[in-house]
N, CA, C and O atoms as CSV, one atom per row, in Angstrom:
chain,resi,resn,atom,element,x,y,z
A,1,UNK,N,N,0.847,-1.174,0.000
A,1,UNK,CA,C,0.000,0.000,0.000
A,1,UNK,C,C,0.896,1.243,0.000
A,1,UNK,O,O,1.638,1.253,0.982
A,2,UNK,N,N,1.036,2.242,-0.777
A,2,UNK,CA,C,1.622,3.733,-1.122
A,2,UNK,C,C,1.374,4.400,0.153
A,2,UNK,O,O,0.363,4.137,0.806
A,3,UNK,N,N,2.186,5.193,0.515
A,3,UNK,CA,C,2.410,5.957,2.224
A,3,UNK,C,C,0.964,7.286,1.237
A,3,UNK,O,O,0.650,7.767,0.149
A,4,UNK,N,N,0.650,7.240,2.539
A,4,UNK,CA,C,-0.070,8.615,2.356
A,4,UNK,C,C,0.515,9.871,2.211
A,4,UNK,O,O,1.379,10.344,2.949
A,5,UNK,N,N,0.090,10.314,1.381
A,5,UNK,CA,C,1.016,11.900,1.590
A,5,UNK,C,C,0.446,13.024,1.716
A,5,UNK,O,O,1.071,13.966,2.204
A,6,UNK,N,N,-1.122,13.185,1.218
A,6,UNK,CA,C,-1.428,14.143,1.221
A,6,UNK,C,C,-1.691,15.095,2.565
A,6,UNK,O,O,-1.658,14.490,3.637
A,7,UNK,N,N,-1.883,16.162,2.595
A,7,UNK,CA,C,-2.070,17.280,3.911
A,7,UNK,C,C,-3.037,16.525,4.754
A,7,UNK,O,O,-3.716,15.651,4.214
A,8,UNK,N,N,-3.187,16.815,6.226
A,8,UNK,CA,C,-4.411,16.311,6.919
A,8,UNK,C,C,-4.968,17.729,7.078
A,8,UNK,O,O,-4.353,18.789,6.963
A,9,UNK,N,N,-5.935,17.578,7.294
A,9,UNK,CA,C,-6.802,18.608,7.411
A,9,UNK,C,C,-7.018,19.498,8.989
A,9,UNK,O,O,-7.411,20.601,9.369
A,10,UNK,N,N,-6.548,18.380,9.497
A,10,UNK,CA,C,-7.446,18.571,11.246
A,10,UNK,C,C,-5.692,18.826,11.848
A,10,UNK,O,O,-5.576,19.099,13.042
A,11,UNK,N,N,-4.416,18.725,10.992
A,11,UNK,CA,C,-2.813,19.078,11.702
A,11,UNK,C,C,-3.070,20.537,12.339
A,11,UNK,O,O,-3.860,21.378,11.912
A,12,UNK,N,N,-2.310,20.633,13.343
A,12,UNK,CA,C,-2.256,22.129,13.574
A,12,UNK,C,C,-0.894,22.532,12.756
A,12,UNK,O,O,0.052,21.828,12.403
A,13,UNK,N,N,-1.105,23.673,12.619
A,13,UNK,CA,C,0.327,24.583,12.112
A,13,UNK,C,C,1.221,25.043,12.863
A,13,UNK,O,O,0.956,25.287,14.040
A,14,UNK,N,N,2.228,25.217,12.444
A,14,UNK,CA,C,3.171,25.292,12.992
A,14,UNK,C,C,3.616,26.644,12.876
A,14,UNK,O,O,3.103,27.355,12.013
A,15,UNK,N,N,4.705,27.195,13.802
A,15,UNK,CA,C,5.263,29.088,13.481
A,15,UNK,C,C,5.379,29.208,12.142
A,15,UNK,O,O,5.122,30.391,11.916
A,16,UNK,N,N,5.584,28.745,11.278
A,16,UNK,CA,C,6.113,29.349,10.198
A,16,UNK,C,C,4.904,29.910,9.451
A,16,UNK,O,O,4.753,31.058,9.034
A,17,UNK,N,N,3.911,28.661,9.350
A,17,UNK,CA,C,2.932,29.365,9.096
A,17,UNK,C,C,1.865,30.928,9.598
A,17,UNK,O,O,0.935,31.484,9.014
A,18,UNK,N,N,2.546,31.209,10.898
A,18,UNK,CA,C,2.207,31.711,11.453
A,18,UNK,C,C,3.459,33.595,11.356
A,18,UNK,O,O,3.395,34.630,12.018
A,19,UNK,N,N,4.350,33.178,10.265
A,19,UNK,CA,C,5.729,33.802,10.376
A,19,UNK,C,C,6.465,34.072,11.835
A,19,UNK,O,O,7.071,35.130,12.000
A,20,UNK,N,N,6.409,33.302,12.653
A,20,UNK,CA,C,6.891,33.443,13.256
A,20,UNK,C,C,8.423,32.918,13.491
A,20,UNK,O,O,8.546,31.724,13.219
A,21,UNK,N,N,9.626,33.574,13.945
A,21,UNK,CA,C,10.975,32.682,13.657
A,21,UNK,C,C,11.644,32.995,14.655
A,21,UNK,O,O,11.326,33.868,15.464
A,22,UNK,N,N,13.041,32.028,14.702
A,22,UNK,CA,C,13.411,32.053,15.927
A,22,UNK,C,C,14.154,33.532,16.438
A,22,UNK,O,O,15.011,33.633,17.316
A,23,UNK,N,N,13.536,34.679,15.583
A,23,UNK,CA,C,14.564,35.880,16.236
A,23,UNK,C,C,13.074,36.405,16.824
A,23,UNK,O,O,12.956,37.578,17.177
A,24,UNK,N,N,12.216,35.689,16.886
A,24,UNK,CA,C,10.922,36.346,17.922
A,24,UNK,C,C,11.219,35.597,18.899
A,24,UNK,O,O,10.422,35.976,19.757
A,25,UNK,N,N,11.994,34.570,19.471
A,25,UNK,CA,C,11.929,33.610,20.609
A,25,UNK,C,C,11.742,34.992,21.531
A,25,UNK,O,O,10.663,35.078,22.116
A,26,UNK,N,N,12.571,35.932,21.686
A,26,UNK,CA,C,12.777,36.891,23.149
A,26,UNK,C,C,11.525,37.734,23.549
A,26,UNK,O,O,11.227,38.464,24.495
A,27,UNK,N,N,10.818,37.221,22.185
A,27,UNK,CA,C,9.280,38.284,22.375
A,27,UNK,C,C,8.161,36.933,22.950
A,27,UNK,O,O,6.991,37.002,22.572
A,28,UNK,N,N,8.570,35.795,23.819
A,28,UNK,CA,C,7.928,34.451,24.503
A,28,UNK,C,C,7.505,34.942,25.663
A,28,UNK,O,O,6.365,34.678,26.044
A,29,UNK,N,N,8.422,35.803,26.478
A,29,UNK,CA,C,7.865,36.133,27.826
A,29,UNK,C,C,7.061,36.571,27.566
A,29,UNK,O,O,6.035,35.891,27.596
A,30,UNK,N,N,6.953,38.316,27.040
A,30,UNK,CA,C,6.077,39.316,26.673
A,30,UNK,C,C,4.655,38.444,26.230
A,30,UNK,O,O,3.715,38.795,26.943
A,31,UNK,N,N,4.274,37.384,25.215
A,31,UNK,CA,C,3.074,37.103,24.759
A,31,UNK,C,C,2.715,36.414,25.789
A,31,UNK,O,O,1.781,36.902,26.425
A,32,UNK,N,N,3.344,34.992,26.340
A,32,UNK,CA,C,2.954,34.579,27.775
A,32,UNK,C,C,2.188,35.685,28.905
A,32,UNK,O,O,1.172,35.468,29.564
A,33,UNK,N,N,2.780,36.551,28.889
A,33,UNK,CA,C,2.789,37.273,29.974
A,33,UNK,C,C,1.301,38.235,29.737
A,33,UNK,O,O,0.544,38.140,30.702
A,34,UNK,N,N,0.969,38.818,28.999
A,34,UNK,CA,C,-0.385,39.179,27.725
A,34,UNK,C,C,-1.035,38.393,28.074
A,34,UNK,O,O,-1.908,38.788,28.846
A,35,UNK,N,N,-1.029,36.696,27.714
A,35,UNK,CA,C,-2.135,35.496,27.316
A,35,UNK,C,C,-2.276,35.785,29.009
A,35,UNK,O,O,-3.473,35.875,29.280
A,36,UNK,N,N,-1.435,35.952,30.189
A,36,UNK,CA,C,-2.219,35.932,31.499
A,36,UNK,C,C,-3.142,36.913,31.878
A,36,UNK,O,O,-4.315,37.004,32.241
A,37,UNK,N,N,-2.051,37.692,31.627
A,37,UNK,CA,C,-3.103,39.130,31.926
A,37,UNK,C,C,-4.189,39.391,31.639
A,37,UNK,O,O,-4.964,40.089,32.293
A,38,UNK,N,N,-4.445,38.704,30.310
A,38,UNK,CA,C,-5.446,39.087,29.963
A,38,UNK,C,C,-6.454,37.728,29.980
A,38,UNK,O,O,-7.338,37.485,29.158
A,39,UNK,N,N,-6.157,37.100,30.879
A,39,UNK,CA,C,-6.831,35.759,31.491
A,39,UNK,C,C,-7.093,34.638,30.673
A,39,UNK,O,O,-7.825,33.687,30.946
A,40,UNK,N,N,-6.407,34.839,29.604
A,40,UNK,CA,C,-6.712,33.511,28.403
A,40,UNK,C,C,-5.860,32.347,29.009
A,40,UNK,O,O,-4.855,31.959,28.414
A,41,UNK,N,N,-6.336,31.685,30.414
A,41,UNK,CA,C,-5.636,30.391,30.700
A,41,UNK,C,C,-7.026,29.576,30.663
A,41,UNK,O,O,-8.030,30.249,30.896
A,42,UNK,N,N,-7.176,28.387,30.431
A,42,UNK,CA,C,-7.973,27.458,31.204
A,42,UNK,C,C,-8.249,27.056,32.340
A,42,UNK,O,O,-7.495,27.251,33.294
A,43,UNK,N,N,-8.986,26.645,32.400
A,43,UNK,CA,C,-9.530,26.632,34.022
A,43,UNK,C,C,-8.605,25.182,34.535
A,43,UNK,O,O,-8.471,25.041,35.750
A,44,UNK,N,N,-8.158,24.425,33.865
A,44,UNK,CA,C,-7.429,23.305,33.829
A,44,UNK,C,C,-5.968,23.826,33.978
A,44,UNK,O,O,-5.064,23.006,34.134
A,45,UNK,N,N,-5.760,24.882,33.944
A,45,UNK,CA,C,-3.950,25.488,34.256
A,45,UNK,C,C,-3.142,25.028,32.650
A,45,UNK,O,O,-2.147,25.614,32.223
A,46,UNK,N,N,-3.877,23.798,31.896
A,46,UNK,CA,C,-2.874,23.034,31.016
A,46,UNK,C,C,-2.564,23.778,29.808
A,46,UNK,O,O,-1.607,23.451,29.107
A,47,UNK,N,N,-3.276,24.704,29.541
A,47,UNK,CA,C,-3.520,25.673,28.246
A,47,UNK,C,C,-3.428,27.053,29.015
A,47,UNK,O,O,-3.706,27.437,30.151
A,48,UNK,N,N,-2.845,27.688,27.730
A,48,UNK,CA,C,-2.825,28.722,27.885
A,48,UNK,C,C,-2.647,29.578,26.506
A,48,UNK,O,O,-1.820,29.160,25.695
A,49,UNK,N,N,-3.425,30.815,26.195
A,49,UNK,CA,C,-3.315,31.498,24.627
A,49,UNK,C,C,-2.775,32.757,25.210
A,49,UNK,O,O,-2.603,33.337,26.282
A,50,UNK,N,N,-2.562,32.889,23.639
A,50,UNK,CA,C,-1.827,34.686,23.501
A,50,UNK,C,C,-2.248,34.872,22.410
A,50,UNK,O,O,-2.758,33.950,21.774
A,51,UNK,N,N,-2.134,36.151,21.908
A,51,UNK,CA,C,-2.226,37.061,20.732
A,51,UNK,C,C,-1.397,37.475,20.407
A,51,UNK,O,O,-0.896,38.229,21.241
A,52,UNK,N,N,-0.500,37.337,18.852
A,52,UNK,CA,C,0.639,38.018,18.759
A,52,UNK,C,C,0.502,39.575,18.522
A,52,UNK,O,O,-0.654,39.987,18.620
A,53,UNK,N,N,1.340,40.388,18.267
A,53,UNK,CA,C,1.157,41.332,17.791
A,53,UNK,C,C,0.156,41.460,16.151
A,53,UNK,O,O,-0.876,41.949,15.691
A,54,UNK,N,N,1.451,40.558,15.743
A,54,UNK,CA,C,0.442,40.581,14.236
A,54,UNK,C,C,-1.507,39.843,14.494
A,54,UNK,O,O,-2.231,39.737,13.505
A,55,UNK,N,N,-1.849,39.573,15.446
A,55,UNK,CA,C,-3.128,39.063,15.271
A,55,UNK,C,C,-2.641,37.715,15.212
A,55,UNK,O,O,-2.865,37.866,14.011
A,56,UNK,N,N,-2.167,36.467,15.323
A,56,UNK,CA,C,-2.427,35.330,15.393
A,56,UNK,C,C,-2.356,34.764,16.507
A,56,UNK,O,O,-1.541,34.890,17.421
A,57,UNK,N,N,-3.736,33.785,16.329
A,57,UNK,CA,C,-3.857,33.576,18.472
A,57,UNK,C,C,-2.900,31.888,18.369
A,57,UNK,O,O,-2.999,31.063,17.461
A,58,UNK,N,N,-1.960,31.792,19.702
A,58,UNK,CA,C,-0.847,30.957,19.349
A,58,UNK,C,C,-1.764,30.207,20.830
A,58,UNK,O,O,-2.418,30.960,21.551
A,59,UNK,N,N,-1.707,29.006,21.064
A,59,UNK,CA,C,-2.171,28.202,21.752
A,59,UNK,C,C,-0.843,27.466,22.728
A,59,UNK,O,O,0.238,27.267,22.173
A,60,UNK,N,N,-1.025,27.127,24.074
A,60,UNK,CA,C,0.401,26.808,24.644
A,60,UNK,C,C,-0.615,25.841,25.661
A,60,UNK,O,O,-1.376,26.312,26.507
A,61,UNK,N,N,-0.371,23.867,25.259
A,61,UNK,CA,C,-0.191,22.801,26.023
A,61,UNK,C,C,1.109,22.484,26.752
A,61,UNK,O,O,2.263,22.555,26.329
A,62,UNK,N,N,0.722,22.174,27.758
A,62,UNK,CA,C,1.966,21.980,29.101
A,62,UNK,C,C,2.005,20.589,28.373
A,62,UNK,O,O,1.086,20.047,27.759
A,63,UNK,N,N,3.280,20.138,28.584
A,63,UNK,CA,C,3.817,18.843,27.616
A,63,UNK,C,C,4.663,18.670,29.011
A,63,UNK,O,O,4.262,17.508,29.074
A,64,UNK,N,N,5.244,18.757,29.848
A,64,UNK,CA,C,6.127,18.259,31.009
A,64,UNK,C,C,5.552,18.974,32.530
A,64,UNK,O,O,6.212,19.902,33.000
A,65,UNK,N,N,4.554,18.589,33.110
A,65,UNK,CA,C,4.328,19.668,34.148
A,65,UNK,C,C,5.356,19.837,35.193
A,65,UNK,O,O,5.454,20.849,35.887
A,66,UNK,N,N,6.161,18.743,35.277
A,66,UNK,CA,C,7.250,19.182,36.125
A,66,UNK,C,C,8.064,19.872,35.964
A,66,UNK,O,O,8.608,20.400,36.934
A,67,UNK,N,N,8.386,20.083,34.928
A,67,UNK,CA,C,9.277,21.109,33.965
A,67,UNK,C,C,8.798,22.617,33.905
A,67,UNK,O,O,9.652,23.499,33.814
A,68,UNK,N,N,7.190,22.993,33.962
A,68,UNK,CA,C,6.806,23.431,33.330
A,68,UNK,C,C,6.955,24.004,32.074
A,68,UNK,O,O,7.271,25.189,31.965
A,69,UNK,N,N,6.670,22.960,30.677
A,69,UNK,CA,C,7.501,22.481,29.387
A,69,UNK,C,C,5.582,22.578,28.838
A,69,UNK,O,O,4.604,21.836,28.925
A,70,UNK,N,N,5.930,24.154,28.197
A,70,UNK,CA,C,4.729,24.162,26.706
A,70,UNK,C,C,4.700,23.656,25.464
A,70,UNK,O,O,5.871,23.364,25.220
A,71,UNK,N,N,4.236,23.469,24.823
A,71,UNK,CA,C,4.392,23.429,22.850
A,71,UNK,C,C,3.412,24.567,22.965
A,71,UNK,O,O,2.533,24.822,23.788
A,72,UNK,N,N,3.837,25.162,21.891
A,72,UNK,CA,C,3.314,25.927,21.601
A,72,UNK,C,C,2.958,26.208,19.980
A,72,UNK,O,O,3.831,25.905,19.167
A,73,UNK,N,N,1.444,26.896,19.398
A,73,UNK,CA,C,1.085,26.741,17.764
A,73,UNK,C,C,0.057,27.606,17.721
A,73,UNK,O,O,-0.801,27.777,18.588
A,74,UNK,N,N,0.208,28.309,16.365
A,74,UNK,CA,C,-0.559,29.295,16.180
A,74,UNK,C,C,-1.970,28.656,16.250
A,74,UNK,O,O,-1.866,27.435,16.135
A,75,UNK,N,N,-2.899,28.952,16.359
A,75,UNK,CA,C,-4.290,28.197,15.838
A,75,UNK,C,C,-5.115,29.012,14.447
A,75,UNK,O,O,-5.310,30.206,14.217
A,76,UNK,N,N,-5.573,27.413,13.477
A,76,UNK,CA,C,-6.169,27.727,12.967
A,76,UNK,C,C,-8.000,28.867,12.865
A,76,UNK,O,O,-9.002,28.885,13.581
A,77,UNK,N,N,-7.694,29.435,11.916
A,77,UNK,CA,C,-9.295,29.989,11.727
A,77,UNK,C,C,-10.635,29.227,12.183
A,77,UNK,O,O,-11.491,29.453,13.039
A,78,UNK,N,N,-10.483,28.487,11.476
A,78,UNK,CA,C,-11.799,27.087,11.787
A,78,UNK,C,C,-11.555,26.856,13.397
A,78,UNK,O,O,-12.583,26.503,13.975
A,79,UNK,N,N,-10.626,26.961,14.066
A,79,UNK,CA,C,-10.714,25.887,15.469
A,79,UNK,C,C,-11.982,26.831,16.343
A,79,UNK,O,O,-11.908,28.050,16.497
A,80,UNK,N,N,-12.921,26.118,16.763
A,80,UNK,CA,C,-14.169,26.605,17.552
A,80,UNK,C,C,-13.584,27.902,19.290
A,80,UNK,O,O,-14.182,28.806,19.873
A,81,UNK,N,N,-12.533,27.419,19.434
A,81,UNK,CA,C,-12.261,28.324,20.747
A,81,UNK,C,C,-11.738,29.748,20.010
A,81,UNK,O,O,-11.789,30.858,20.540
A,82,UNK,N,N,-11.275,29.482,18.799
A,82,UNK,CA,C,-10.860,31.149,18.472
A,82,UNK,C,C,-11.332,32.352,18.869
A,82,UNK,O,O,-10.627,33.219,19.385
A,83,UNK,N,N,-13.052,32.494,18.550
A,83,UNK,CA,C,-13.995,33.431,18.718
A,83,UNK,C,C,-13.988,33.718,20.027
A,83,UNK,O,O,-14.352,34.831,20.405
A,84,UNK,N,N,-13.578,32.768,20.896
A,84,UNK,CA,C,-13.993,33.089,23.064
A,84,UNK,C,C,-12.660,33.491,23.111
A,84,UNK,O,O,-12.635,34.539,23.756
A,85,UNK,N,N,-11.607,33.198,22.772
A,85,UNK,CA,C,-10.215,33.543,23.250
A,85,UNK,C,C,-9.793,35.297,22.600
A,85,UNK,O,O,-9.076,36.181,23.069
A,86,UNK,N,N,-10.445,35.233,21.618
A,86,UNK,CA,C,-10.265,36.559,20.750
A,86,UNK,C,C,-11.369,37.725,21.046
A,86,UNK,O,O,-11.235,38.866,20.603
A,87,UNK,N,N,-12.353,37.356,21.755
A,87,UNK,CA,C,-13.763,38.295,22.346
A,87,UNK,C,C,-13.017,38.552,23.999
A,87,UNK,O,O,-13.153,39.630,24.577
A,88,UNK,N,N,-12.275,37.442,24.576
A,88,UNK,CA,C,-11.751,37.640,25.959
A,88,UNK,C,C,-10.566,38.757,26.018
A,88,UNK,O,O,-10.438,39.629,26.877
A,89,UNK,N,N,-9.566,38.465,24.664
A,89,UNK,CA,C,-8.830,39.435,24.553
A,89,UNK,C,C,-8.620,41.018,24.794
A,89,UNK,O,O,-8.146,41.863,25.553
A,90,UNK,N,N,-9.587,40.713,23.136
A,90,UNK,CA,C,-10.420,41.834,22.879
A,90,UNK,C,C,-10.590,43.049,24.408
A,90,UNK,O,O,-9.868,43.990,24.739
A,91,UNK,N,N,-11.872,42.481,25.054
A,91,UNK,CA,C,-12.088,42.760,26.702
A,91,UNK,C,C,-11.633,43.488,26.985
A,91,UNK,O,O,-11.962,44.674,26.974
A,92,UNK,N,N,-10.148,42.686,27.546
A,92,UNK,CA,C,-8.940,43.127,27.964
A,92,UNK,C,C,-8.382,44.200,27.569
A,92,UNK,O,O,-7.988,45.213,28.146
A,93,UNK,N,N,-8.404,43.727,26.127
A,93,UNK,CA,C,-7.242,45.111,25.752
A,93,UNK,C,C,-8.130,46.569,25.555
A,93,UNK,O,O,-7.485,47.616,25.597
A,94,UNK,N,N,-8.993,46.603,25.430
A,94,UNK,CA,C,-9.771,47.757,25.579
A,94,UNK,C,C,-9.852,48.544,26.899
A,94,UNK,O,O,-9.851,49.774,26.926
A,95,UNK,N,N,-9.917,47.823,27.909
A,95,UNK,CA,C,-9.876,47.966,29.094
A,95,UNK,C,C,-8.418,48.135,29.717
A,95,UNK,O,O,-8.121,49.147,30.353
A,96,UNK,N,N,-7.759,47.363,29.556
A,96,UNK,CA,C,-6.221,47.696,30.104
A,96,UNK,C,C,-5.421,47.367,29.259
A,96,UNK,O,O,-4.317,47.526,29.780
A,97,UNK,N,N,-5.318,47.049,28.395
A,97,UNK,CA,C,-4.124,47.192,27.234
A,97,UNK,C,C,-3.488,48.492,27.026
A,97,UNK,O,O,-3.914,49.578,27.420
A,98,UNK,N,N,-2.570,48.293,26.454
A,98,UNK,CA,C,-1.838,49.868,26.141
A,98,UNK,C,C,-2.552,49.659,24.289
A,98,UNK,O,O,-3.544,48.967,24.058
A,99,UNK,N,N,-1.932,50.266,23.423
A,99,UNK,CA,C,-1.941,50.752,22.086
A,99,UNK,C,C,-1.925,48.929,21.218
A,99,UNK,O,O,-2.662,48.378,20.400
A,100,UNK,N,N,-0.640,48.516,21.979
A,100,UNK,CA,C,0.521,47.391,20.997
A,100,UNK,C,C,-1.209,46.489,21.217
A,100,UNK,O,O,-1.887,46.106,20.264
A,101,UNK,N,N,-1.437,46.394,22.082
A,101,UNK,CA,C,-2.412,45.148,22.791
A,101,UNK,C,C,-3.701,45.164,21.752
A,101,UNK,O,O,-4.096,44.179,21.129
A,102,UNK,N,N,-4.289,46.538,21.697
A,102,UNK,CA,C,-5.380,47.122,21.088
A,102,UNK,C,C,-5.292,46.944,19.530
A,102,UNK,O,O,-6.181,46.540,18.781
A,103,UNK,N,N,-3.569,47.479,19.106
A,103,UNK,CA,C,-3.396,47.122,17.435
A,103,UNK,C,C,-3.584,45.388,17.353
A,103,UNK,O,O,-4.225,45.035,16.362
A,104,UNK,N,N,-3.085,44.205,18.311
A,104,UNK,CA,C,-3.013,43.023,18.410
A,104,UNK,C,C,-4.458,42.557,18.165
A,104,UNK,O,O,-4.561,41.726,17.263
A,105,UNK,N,N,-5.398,42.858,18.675
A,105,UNK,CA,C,-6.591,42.808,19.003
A,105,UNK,C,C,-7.249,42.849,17.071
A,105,UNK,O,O,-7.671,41.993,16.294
A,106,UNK,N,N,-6.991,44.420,16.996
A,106,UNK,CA,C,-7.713,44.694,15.563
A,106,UNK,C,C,-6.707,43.373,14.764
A,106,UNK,O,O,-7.175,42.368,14.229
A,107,UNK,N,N,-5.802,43.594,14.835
A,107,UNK,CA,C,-5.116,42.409,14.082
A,107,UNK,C,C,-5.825,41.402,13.756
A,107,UNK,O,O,-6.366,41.282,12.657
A,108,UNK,N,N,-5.905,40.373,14.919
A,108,UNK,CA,C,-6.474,39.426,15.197
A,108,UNK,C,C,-8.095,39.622,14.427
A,108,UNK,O,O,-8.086,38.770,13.538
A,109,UNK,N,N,-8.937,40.077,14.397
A,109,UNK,CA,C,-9.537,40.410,14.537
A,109,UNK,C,C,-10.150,40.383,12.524
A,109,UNK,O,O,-11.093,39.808,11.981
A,110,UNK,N,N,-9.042,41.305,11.974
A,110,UNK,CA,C,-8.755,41.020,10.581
A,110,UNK,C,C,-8.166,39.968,9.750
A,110,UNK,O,O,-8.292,39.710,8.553
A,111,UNK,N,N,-7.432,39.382,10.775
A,111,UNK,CA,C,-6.205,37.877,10.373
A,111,UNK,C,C,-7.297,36.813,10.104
A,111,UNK,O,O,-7.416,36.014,9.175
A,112,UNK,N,N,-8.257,37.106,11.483
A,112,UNK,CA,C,-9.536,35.519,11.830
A,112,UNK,C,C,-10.621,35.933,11.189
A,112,UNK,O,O,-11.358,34.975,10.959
A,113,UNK,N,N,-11.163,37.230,10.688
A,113,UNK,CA,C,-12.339,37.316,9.807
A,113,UNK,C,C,-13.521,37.968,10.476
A,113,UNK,O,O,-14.481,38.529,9.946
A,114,UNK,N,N,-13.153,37.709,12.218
A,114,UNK,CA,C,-13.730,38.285,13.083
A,114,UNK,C,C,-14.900,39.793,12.868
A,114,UNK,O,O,-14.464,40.871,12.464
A,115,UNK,N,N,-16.322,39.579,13.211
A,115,UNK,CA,C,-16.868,40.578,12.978
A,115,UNK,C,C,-16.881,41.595,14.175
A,115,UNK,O,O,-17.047,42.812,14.104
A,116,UNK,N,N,-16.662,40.799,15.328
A,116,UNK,CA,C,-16.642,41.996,16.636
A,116,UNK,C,C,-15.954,41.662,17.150
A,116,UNK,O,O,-15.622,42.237,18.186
């Protein structure tokens, strides 16, 4: 039987798709630090989102809890939590965001198709 090759549909993406590269690694605290503030954790501690600047909401599973060891991936358009993580943002940055948070927001906002 021939290996499969074609795309899966349901993969998540990865930074690149997302342009993200490794000379943004130093900008990890800063979005971490955003995805709290602005309360995008789960109630489960295991997840946690951010918003980049450019608008793409990046998703972070704890993969070692002893470590505390994330993966981290942009999320697709289609994935159903986009709209609650990007309306929670949103919230936030209107309310206590500075400017960067608020441009992140509209970003997002235009990146996902988002009507409010």
């Amino acid at each position: 039987m021939p290996r499969y090759t074609k795309p899966r549909g349901d993969s998540t993406l990865c930074d690149t798709h997302a342009g993200f590269t490794k000379d943004q690694l130093s900008d990890l605290t800063r979005l971490l630090k955003r995805g709290i503030q602005a309360g995008l954790i789960a109630a489960s501690t295991r997840v946690i989102w951010t918003i980049s600047d450019e608008g793409w909401i990046f998703e972070g599973r704890i993969t070692n809890a002893e470590q505390h060891e994330y993966h981290g991936y942009p999320l697709r358009p289609s994935e159903p939590i986009t709209h609650a993580v990007y309306q929670r943002f949103l919230a936030w940055a209107m309310l206590h965001g500075d400017a960067i948070d608020q441009q992140a927001a509209a970003n997002c906002r235009d990146l996902y198709g988002f009507k409010s």
